[in-house]
C-alpha atoms as one frame of an Amber mdcrd trajectory, in Angstrom:
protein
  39.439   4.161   2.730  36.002   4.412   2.466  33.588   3.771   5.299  30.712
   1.497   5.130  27.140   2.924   3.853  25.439   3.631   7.102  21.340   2.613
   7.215  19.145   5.793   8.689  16.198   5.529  10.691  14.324   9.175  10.848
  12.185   9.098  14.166  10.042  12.747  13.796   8.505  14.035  16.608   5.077
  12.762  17.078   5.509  10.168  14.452   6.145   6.297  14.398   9.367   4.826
  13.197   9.213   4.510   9.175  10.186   2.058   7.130  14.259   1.922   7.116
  15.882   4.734   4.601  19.123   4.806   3.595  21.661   7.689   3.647  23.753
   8.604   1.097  27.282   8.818   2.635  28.546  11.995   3.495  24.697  13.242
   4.210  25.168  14.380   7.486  29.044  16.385   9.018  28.515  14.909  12.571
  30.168  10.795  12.620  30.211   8.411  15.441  33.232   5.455  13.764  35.467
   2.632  15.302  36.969  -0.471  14.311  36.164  -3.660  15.784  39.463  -5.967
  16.042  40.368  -8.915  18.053  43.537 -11.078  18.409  42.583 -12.694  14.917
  42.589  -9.848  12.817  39.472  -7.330  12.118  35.999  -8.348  12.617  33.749
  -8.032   9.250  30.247  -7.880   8.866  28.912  -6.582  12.464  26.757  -4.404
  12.694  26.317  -1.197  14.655  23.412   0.962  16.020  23.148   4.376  17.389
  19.507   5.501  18.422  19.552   9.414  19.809  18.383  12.925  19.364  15.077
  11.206  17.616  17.436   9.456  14.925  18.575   5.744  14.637  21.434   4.740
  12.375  23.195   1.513  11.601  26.578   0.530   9.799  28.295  -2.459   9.059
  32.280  -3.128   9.817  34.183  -3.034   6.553  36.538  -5.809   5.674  39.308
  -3.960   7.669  36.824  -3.840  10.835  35.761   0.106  10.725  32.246   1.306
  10.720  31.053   4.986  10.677  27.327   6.042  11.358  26.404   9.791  10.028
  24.413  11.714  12.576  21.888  14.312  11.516  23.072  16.341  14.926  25.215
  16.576  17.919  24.288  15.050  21.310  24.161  11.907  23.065  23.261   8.818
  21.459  23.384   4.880  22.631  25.752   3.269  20.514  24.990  -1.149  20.132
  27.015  -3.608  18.733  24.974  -6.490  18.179  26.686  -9.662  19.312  24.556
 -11.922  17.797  26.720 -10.380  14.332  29.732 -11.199  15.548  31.843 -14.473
  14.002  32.127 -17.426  15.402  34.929 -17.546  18.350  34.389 -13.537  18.844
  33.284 -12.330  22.023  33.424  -8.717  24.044  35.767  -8.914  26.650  34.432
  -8.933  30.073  33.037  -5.724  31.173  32.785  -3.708  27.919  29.461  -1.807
  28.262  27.364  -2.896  25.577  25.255  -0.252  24.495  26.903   2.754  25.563
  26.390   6.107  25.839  28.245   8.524  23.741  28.416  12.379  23.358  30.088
  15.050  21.187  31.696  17.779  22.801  32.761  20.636  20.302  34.018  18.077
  17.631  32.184  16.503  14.672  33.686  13.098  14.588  33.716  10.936  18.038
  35.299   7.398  17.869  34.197   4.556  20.522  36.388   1.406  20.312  35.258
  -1.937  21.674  37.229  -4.674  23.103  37.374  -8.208  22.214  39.209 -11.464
  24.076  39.769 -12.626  27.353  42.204 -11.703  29.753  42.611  -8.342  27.583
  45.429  -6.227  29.506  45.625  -2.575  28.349  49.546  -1.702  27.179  50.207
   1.199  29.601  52.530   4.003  28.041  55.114   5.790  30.202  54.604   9.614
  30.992  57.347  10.527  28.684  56.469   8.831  26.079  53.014  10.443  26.021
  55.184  13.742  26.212  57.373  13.233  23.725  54.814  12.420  21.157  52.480
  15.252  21.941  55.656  17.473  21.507  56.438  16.100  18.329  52.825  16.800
  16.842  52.782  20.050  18.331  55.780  21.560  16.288  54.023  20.101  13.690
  51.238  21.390  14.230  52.765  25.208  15.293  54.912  25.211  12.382  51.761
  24.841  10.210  50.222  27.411  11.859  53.432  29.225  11.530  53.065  29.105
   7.696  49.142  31.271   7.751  50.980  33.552  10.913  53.687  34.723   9.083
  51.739  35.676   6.452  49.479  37.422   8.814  52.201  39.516  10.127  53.632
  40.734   6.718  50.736  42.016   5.815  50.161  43.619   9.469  53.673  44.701
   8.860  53.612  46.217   6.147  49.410  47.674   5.982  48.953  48.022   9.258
  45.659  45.907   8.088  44.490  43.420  11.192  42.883  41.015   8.528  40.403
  39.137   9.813  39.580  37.363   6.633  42.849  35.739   6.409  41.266  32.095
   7.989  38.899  31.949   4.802  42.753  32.220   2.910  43.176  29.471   4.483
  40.222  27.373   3.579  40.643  28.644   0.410  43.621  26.664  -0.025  42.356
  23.343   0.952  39.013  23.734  -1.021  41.224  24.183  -4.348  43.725  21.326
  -3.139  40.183  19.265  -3.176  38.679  20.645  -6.402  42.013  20.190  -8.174
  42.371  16.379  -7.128  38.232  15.966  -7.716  39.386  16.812 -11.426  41.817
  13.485 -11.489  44.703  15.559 -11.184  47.950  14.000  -9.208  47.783  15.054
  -5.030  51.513  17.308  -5.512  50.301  18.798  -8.869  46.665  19.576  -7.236
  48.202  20.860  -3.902  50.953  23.517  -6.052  48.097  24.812  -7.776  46.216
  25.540  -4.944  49.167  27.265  -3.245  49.645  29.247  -6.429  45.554  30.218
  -6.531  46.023  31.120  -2.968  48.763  33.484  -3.947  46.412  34.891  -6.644
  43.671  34.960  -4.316  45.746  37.254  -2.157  46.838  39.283  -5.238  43.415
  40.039  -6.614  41.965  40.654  -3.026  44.933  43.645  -2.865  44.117  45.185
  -6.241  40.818  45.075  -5.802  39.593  45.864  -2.464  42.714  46.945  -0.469
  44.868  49.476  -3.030  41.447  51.262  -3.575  40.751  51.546  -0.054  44.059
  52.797   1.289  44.116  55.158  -1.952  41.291  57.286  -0.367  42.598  57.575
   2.751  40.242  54.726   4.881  41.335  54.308   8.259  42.856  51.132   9.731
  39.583  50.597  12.075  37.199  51.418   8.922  39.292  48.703   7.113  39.421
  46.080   9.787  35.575  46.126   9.828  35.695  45.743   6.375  37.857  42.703
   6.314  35.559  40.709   9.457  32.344  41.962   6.397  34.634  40.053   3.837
  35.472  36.955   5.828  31.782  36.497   6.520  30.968  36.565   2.779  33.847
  34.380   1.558  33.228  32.076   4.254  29.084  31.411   2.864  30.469  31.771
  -0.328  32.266  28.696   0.118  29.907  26.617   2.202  27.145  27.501  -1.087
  29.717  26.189  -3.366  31.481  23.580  -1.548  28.250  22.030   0.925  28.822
  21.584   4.391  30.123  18.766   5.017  33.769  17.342   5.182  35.529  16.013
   2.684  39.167  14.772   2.903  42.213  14.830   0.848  43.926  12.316  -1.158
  46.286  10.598   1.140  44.431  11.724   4.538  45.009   8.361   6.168  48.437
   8.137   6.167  50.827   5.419   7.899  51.716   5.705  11.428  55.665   6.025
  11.733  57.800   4.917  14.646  60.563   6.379  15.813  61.934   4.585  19.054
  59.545   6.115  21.442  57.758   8.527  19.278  55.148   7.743  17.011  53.874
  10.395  14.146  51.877   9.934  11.298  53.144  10.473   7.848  51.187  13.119
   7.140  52.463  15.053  10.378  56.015  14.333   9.324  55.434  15.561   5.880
  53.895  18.804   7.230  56.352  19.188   9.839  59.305  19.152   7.258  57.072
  21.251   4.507  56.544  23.665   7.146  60.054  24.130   8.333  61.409  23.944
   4.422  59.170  26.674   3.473  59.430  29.011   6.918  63.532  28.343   6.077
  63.315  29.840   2.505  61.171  32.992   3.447  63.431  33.755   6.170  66.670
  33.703   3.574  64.580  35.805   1.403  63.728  38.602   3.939  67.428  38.819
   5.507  69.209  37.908   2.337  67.573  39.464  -0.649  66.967  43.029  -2.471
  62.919  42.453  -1.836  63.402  41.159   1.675  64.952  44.276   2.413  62.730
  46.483   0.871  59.739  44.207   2.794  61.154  44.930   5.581  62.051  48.622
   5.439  58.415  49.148   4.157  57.452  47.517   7.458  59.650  49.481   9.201
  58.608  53.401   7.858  56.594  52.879   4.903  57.149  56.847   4.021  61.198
  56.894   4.462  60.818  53.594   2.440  59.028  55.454  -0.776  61.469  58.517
   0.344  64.384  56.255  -0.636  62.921  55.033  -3.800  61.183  51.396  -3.203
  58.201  51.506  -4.731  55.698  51.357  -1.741  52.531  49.861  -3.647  54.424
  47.148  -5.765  55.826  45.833  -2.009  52.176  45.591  -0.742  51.165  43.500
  -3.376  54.022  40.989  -3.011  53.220  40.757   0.806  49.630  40.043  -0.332
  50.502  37.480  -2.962  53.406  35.664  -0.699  50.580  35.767   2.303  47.853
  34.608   0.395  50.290  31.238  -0.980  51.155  30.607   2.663  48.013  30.934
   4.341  46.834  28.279   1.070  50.026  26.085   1.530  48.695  26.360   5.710
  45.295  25.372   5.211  46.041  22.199   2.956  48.531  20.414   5.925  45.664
  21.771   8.154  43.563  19.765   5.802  45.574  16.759   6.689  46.513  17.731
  10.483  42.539  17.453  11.317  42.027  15.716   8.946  39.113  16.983   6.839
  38.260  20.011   4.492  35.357  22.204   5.731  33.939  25.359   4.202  35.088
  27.069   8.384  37.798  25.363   8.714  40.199  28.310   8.626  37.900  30.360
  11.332  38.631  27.601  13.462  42.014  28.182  14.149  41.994  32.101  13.217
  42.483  33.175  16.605  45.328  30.827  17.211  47.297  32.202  14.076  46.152
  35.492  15.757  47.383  34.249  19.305  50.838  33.323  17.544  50.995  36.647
  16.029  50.511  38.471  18.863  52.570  36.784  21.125  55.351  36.599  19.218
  55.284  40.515  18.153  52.828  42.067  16.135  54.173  43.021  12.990  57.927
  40.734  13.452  57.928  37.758  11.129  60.739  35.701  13.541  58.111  36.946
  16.242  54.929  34.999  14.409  56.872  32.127  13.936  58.088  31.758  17.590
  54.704  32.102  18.654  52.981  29.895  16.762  55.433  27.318  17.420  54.634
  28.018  21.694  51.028  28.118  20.638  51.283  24.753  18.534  53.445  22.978
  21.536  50.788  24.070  24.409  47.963  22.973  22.586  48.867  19.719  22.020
  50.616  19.010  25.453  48.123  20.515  27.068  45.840  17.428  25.843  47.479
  15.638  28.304  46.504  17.264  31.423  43.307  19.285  29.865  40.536  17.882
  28.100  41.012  17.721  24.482  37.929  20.481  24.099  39.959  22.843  26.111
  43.356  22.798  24.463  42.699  25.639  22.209  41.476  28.036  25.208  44.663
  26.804  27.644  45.987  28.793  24.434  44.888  31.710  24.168  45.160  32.039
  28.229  48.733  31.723  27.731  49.064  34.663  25.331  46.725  36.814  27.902
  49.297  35.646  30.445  52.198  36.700  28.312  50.870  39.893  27.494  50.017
  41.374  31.089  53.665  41.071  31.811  55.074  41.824  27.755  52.566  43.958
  26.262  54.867  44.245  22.652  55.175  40.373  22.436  58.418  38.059  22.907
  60.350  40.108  20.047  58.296  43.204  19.607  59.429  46.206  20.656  58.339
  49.352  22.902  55.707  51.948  21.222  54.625  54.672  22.291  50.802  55.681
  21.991  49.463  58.714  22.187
């Protein structure tokens, strides 16, 4: 659904307010939205303001009662409805702070509701009701990440490579899912091409970067530097070609599906069954197949592997290709998890695919997907306790925790160094 145009008011430093401007939608990343509703049915036609940070913008509610202004930057700004707007029989209920103050914290869209009526009484939810839904979108959310981790690990597994350019893999996939479906293609047929350009992505990356590179002898530490150099360069690569700001998917508003006492959006479901489907098949593959086994036994002792006769180089670049489709297939139901398709979207949850790696075992696909499952199930409960800009650090404080007292991981095993 598209959101009403929003009216921009420039104030410069040192300068009088101009003469109104308007903004072409999707100008600006940051977004302050809502939707204005009463006991009638939405409320069209009001109109908004939000004056901060030396900017003033105004919107209008849409015919289904949302607004969204476009903010040039983050901060605090004094959000107005303007009652005189407002049709006939609509009032605010009694005490709704009209304006109000609103800031962003670590997120670029913020949402302020406001209520209408008299005698409004909030519906109060039951602890375990909250619990049960925040569980339910946290498996979806950790078997998503589960998807770019295990790909992560195979490679790990069977390089030794720590690649830290495997989040841009993942915006990679949701930036094709977009530029296929800006061509008019259908969402499934856009979304399987981008999983196959991810898997290409992955392949060419291999034969032209990595294969060289192990060839003469570089060292693991040497490479790993290398790979932070390439995530930095694909990642400005993209913003040039894609802009900054965020677009969404076809289908990102999906329907809102109840299940007795769990609620979960359509799009969560959708991942959440994708995600297992997919995690299902590669785990019959590895345990059930010819090239699982020789995956695996490459992971294992890549020399007594090429020793036996499995052709050491030709595994590689199947781990790359199969990685480089599921960290693609990852970042699309990221796309539509946040939702939203950014040109850093997949540095944003890099270290959590990382924290899933490592505490499930680094190198042990079962491993990656246990631990991005924990890691997907803490963040989101979490939210209900921490403050929603803290969920992804409660996180990674769990793997610390984890590791003090299991240094190899929940299924890794005991190394020696040195």
């Amino acid at each position: 659904m598209s959101a009403p145009a929003a009216g921009a008011f420039p104030h410069p430093s040192g300068s009088s307010p101009g003469t109104p401007a308007s903004i072409k939608a999707g100008e600006f990343e940051n977004r302050i939205s809502g939707v204005l509703r009463n006991a009638e049915g939405p409320l069209e036609g009001v109109q908004i303001t939000a004056t901060g940070e030396g900017f003033e913008g105004e919107a209008t509610s849409d015919e289904s009662g949302r607004w969204v202004i476009e903010v040039p930057e983050q901060g605090a700004y004094e959000v107005e409805l303007d009652e005189s707007t407002l049709p006939d029989g609509a009032q605010l209920a009694e005490g709704q702070e009209n304006p109000r103050t609103v800031t962003f914290s670590g997120t670029t869209n913020i949402t302020t509701l406001f209520l209408f009526g008299e005698g409004i009484v909030l519906e109060t939810t039951s602890f375990w009701s909250v619990l049960a839904d925040r569980a339910v979108a946290g498996l979806s959310f950790g078997l998503l990440l589960a998807l770019s981790a295990v790909g992560l690990s195979l490679i790990f597994g069977t390089t030794g490579l720590t690649n830290f350019a495997h989040g841009e893999m993942v915006t990679m996939g949701a930036v094709l899912a977009f530029a296929f479906a800006a061509l008019g293609l259908p969402a499934i047929i856009a979304i399987i091409l981008a999983v196959i350009g991810g898997g290409a992505f992955g392949y060419v990356q291999d034969a032209g970067l990595w294969k060289p590179l192990r060839r003469k002898g570089t060292g693991l530490v040497p490479m790993m530097i290398v790979s932070i150099g390439l995530a930095l360069a694909l990642r400005y690569i993209i913003q040039f070609n894609f802009g900054g700001q965020t677009q969404q998917l076809p289908g990102a508003q999906g329907n809102i599906l109840d299940f007795g006492p769990v609620s979960i959006s359509q799009n969560n479901l959708n991942s959440l069954i994708t995600s297992l489907v997919v995690i299902l098949l590669i785990a019959f593959l590895l345990l059930r197949t010819r090239v699982g086994k020789a995956t695996r036994a490459v992971a294992d002792n890549p020399a007594l592997a090429a020793a036996s006769g499995i052709d050491v180089d030709r595994v590689i670049r199947l781990v790359w290709v199969v990685g480089g489709a599921l960290a693609a297939l990852g970042g699309i139901l990221w796309a539509y998890y946040r939702p939203g398709v950014t040109f850093n979207m997949g540095q944003q949850i890099l270290l959590l695919i990382f924290a899933g790696v490592v505490l499930g075992g680094l190198g042990t696909v079962f491993g990656a997907l246990l631990g991005s499952i924990i890691v997907g199930l803490f963040v989101e409960i979490s939210t209900i306790w921490l403050e929603a800009d803290l969920k992804y650090v409660g996180a990674l404080l769990v793997m610390i925790l984890v590791l003090l007292f299991r240094p190899q991981g929940i299924l890794g095993r005991r190394e020696r160094v040195g």
